[in-house]
N, CA and C atoms as an extended XYZ file, in Angstrom:
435
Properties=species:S:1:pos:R:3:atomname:S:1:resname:S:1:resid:I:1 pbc="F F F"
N       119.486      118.599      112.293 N   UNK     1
C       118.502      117.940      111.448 CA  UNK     1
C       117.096      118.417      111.784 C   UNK     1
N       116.847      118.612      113.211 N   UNK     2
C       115.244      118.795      113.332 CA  UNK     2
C       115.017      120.257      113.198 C   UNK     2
N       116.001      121.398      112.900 N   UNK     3
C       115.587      122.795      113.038 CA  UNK     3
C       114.635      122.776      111.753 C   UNK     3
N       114.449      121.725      110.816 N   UNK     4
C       113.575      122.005      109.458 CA  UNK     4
C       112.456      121.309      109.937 C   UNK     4
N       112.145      120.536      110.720 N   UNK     5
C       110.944      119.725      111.046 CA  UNK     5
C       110.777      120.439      112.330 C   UNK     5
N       109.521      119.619      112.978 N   UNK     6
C       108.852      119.855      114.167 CA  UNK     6
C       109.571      118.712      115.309 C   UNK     6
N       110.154      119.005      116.462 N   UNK     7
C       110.835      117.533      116.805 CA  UNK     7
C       109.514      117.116      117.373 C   UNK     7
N       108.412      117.920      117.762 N   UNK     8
C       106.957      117.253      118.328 CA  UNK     8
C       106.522      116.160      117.200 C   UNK     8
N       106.783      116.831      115.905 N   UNK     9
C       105.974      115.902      115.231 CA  UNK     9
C       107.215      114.663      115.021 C   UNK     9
N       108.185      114.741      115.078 N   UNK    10
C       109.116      113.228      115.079 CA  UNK    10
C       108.980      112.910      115.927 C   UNK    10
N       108.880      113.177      117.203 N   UNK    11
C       108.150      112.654      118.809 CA  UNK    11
C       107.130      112.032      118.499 C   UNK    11
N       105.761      112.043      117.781 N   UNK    12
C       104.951      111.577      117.551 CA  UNK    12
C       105.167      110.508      116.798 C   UNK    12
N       105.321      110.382      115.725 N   UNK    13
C       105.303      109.313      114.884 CA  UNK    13
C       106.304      108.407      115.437 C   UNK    13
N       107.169      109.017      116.159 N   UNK    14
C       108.597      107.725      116.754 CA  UNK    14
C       107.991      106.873      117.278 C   UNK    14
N       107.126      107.402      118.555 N   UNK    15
C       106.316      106.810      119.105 CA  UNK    15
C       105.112      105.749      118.684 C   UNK    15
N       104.674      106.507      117.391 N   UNK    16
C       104.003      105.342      116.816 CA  UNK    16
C       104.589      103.980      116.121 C   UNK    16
N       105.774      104.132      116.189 N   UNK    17
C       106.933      103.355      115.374 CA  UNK    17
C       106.327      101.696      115.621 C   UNK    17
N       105.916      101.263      116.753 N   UNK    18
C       105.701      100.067      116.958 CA  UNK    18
C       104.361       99.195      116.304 C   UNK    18
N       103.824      100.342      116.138 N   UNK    19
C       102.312      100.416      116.014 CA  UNK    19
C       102.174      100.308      114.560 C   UNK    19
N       103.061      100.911      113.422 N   UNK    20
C       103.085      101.564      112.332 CA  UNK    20
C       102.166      100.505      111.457 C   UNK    20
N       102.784       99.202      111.280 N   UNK    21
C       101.634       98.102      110.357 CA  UNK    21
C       101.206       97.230      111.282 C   UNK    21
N       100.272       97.853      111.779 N   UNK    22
C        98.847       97.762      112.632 CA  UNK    22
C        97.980       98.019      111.980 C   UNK    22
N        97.471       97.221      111.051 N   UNK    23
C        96.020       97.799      109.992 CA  UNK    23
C        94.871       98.000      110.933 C   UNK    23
N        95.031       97.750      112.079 N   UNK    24
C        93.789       98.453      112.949 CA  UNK    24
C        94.230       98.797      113.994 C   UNK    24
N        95.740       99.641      114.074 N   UNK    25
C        96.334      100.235      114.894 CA  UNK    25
C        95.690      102.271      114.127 C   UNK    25
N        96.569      102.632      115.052 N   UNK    26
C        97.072      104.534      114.803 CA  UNK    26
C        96.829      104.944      113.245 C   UNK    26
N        97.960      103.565      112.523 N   UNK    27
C        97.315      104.287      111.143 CA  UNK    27
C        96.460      103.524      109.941 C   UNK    27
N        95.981      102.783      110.594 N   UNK    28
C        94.687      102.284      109.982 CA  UNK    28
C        94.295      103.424      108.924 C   UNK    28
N        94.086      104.421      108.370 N   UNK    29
C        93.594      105.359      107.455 CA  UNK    29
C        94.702      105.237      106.503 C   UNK    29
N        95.755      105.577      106.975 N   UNK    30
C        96.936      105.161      105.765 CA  UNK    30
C        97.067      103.822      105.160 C   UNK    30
N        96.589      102.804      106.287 N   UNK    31
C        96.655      101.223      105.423 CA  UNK    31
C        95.253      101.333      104.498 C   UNK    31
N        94.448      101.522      104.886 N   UNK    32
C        92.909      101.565      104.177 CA  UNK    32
C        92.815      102.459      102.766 C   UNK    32
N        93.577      103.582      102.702 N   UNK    33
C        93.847      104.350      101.567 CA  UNK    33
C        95.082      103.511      100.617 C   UNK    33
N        96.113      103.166      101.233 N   UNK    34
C        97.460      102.492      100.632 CA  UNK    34
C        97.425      102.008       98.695 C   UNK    34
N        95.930      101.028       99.099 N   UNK    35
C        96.138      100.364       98.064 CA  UNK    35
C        95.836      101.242       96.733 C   UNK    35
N        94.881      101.814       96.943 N   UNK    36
C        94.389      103.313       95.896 CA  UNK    36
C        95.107      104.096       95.795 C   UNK    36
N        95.742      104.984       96.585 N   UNK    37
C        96.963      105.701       96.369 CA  UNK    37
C        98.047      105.256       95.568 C   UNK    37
N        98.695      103.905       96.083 N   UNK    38
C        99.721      103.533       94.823 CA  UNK    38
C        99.302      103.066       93.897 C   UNK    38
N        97.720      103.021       93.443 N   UNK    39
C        97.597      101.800       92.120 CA  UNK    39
C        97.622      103.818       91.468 C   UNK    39
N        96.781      104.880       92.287 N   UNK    40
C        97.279      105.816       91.339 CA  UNK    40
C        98.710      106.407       90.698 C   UNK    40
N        99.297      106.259       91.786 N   UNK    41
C       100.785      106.896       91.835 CA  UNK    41
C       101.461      105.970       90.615 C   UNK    41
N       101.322      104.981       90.595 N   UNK    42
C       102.103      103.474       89.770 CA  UNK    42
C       101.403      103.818       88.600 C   UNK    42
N        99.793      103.712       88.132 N   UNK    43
C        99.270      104.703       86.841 CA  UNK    43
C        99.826      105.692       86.164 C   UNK    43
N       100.302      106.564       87.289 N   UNK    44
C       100.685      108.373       86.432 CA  UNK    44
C       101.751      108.014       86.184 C   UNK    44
N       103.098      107.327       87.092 N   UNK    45
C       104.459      106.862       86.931 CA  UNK    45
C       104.484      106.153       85.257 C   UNK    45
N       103.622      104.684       85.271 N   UNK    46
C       104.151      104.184       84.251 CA  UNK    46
C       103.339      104.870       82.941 C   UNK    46
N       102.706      105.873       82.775 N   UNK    47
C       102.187      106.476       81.864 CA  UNK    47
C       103.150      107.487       81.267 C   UNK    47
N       104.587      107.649       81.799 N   UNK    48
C       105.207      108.580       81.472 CA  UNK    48
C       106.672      108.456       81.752 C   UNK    48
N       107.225      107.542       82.567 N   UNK    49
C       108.603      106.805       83.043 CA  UNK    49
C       107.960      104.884       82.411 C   UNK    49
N       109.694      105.204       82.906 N   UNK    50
C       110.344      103.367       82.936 CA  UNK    50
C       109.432      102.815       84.096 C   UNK    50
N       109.366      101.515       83.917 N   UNK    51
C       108.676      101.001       84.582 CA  UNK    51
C       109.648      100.417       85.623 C   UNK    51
N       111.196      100.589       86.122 N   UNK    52
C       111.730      100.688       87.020 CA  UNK    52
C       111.858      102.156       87.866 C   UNK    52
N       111.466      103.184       87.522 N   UNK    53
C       111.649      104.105       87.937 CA  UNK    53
C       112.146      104.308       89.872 C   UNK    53
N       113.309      105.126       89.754 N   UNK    54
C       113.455      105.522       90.878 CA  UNK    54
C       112.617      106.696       91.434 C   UNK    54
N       112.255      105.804       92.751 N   UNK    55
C       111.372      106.706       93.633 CA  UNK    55
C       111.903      107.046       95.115 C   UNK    55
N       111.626      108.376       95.461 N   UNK    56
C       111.878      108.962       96.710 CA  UNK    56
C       111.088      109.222       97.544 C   UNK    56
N       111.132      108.999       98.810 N   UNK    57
C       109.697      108.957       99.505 CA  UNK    57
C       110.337      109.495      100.774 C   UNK    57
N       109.766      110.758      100.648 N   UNK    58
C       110.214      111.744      101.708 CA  UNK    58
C       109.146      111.820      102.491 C   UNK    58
N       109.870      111.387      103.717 N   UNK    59
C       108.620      111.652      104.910 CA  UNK    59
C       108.275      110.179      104.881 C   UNK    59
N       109.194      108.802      104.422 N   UNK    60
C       107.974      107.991      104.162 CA  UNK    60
C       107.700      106.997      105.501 C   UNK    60
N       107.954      107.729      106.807 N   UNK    61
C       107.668      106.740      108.028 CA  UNK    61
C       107.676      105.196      108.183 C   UNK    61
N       106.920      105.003      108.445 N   UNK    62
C       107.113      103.343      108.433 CA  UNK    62
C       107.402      102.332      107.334 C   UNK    62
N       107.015      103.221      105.986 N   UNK    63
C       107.244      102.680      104.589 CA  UNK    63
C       105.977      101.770      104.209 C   UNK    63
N       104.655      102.110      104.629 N   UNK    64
C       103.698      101.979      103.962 CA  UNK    64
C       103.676      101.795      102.474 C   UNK    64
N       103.783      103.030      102.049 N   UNK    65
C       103.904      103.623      100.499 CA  UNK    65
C       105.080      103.094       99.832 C   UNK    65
N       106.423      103.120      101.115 N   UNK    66
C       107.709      102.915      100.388 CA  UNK    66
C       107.773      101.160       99.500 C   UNK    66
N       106.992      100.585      100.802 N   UNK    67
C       106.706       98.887      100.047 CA  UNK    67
C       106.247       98.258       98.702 C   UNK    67
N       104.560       99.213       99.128 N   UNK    68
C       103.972       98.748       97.958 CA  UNK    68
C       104.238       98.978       96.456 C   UNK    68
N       105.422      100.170       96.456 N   UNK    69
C       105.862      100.541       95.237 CA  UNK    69
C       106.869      100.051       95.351 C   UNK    69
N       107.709       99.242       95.748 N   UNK    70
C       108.703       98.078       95.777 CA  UNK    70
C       108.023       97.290       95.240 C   UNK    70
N       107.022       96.762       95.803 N   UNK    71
C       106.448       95.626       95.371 CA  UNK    71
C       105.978       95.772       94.036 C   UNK    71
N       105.979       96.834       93.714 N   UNK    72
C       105.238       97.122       92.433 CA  UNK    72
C       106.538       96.920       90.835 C   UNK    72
N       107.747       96.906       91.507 N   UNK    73
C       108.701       97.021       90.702 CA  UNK    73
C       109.334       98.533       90.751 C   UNK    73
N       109.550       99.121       91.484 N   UNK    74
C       110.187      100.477       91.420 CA  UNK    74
C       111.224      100.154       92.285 C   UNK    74
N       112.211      100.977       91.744 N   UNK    75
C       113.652      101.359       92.898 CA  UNK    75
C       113.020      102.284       93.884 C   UNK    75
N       113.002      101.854       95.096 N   UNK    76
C       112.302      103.109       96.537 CA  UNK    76
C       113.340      103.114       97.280 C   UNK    76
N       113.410      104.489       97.611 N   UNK    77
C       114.647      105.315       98.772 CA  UNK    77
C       113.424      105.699       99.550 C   UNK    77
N       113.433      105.081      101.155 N   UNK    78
C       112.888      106.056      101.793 CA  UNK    78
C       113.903      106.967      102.868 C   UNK    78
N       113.321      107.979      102.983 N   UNK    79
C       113.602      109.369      104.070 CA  UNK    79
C       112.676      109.732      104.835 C   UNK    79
N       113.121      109.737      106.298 N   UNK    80
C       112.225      110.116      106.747 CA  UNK    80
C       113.195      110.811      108.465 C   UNK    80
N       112.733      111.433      108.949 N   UNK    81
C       113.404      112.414      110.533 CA  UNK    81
C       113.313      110.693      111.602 C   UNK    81
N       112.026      110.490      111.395 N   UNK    82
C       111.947      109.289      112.835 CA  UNK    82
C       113.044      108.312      112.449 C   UNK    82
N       114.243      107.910      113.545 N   UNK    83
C       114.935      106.906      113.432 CA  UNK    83
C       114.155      105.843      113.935 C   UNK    83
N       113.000      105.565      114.369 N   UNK    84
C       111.918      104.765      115.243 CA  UNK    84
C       111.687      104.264      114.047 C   UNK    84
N       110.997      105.385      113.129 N   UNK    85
C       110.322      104.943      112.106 CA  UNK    85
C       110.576      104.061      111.152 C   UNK    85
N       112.207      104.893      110.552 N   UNK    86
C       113.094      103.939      109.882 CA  UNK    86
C       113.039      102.498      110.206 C   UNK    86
N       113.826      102.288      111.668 N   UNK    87
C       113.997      100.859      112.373 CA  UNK    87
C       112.418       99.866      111.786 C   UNK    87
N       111.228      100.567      112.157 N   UNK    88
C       110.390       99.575      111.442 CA  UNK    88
C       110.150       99.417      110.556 C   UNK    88
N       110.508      100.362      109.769 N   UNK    89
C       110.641       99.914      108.332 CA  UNK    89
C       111.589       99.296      107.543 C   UNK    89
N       113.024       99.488      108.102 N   UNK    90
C       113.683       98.135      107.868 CA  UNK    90
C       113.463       97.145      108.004 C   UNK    90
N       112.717       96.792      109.176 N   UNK    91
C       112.983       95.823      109.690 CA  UNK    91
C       111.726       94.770      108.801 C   UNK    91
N       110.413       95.381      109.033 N   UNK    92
C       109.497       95.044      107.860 CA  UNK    92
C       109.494       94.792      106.494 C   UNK    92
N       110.574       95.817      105.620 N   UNK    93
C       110.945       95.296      104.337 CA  UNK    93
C       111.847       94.258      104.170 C   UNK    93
N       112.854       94.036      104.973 N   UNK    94
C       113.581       93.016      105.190 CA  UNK    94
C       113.077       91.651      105.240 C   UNK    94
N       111.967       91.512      106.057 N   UNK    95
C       111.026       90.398      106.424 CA  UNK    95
C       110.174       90.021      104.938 C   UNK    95
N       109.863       91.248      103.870 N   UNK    96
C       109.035       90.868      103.119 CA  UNK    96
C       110.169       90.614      101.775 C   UNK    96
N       111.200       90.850      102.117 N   UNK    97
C       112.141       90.462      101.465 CA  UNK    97
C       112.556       91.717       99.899 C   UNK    97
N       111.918       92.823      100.654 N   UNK    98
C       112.593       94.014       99.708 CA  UNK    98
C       113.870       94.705      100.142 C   UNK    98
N       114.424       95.111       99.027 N   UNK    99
C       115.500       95.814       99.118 CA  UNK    99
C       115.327       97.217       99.140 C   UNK    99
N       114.694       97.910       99.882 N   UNK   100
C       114.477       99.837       99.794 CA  UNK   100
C       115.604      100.195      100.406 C   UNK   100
N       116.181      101.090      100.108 N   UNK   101
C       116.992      102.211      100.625 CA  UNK   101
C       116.832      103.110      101.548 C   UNK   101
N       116.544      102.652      103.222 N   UNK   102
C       115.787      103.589      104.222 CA  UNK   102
C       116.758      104.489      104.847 C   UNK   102
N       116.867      105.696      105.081 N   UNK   103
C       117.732      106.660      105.190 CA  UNK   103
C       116.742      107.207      106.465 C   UNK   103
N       118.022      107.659      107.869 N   UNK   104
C       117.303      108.289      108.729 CA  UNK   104
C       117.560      109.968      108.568 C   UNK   104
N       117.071      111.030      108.118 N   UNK   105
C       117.217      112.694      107.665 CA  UNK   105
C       116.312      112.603      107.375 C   UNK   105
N       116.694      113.942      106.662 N   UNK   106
C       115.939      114.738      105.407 CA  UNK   106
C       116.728      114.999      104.604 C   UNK   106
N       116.117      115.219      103.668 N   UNK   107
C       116.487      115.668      102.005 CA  UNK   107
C       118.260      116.333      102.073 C   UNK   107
N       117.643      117.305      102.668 N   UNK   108
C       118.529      118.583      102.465 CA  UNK   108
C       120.414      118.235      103.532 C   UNK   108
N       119.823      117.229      104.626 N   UNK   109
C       121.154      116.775      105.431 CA  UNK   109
C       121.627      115.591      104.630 C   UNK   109
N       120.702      114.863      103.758 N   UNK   110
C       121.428      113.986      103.157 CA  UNK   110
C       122.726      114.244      101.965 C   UNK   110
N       122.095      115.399      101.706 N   UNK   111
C       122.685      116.032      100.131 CA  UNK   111
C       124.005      116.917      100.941 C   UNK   111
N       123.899      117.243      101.931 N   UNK   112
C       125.081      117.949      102.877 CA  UNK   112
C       125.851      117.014      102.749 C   UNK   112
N       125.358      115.881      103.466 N   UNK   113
C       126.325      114.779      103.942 CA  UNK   113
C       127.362      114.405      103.135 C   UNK   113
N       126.956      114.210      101.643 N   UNK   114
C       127.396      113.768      100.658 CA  UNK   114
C       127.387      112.424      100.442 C   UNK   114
N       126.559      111.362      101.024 N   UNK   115
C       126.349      110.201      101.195 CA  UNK   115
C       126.022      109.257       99.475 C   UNK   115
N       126.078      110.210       98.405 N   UNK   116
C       125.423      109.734       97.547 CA  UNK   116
C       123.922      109.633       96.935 C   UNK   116
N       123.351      110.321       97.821 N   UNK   117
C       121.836      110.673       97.223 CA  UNK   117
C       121.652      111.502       96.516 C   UNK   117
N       121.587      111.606       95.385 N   UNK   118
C       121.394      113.243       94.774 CA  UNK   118
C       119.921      113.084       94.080 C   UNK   118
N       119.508      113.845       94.767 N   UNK   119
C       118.184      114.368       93.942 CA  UNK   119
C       117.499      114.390       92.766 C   UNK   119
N       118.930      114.750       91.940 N   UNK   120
C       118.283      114.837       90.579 CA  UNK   120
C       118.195      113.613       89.940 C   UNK   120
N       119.067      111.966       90.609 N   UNK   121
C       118.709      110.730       90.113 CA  UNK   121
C       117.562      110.213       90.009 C   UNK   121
N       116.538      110.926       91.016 N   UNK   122
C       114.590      110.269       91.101 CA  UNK   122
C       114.163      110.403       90.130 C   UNK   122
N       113.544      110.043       89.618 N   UNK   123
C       112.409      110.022       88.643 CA  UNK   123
C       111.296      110.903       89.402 C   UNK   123
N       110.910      110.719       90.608 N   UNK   124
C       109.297      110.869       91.644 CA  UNK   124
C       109.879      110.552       93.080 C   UNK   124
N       109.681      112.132       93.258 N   UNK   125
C       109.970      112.160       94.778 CA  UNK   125
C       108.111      112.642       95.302 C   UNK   125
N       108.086      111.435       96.050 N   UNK   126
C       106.691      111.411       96.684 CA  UNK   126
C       106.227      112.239       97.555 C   UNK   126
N       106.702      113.305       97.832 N   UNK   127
C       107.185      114.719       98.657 CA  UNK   127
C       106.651      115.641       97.814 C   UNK   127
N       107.109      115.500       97.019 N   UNK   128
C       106.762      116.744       95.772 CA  UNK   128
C       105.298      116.795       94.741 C   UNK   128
N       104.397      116.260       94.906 N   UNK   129
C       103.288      115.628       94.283 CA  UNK   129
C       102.146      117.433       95.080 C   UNK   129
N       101.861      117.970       93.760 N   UNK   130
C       101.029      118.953       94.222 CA  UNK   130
C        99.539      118.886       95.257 C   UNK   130
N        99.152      120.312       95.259 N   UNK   131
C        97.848      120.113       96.209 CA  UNK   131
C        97.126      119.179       95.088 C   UNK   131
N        96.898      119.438       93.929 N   UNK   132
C        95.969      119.533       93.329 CA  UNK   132
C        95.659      117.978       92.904 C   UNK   132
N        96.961      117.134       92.846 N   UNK   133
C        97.152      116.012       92.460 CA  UNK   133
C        96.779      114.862       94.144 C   UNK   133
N        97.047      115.856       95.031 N   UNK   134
C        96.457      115.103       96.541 CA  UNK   134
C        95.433      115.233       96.776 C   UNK   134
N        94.388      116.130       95.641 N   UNK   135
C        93.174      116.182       96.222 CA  UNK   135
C        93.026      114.987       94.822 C   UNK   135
N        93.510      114.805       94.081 N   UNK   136
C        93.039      113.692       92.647 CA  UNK   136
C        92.747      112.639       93.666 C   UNK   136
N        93.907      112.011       94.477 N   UNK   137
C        93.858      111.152       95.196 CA  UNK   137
C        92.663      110.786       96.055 C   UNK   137
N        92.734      111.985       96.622 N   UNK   138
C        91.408      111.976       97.593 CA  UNK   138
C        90.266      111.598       96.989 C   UNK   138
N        89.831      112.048       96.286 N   UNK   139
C        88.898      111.905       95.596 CA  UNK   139
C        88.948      110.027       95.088 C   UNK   139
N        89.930      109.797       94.605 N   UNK   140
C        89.708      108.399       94.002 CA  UNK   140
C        89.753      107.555       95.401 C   UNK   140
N        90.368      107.923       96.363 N   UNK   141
C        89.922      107.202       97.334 CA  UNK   141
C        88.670      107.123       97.993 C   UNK   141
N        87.825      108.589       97.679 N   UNK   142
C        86.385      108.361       98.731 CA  UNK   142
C        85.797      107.462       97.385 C   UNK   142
N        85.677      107.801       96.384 N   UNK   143
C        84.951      106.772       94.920 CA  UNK   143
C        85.204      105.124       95.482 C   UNK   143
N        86.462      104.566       96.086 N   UNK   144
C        86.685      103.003       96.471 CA  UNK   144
C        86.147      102.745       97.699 C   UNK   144
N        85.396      103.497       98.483 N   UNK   145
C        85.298      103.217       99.466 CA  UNK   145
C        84.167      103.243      100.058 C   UNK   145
């Protein structure tokens, strides 16, 4: 699984695993951006999908992102390498009483596995979102802030 990732960088974030919704922990920048990011992401989505749309959230660590678009009404699968990460993010959506789909891989070992994930069921895999559309973001985030 880790020959496609960095295991330094799953070392890292594992480690942050405890820390993860700490709005004035490690990732304080990801909670502070959160809410702007998905009111964009949830904009472009329902401007062009169902307003259940399945979403994939690769890489999505603690499930920051994976929540609030739960909360928003979307089907969310998260993926992510940290099993740390996962664990708090189960354990957190559970508590807020969502149902996400948290998967410990990547993409490509899940679709090996044959576990039932196939790719082409997403609507928006949150992985796949260009430079050009992460700098849109950026931008609407320094404008809120």
């Amino acid at each position: 699984m880790l020959d496609k990732v960095s295991a330094e960088e799953v070392a890292r974030f594992s480690a942050l695993a405890p820390k993860w919704w700490d709005e004035d922990g490690p990732m304080r920048p990801l909670h502070r951006m959160n809410r702007l990011r998905v009111r964009w992401i949830t904009q472009r989505i329902r401007q062009t999908l169902r307003a259940d749309a399945k979403i994939l959230d690769l890489g999505c660590g603690g499930g920051i992102a994976s929540e609030a678009l739960a909360q928003a009404g979307f089907l969310v699968t998260g993926v992510d390498a940290s099993e740390e990460a996962i664990g708090v993010a189960r354990t957190h959506a559970a508590e807020a009483g969502l149902g996400i789909n948290y998967r410990v891989g990547l993409a490509d070992d899940l679709l090996a596995e044959g576990d039932g994930i196939e790719l082409d069921g997403f609507d928006i895999d949150l992985a796949g979102f260009d430079l050009g559309e992460v700098e849109e973001v950026v931008d609407e985030v320094k404008e809120g802030f």
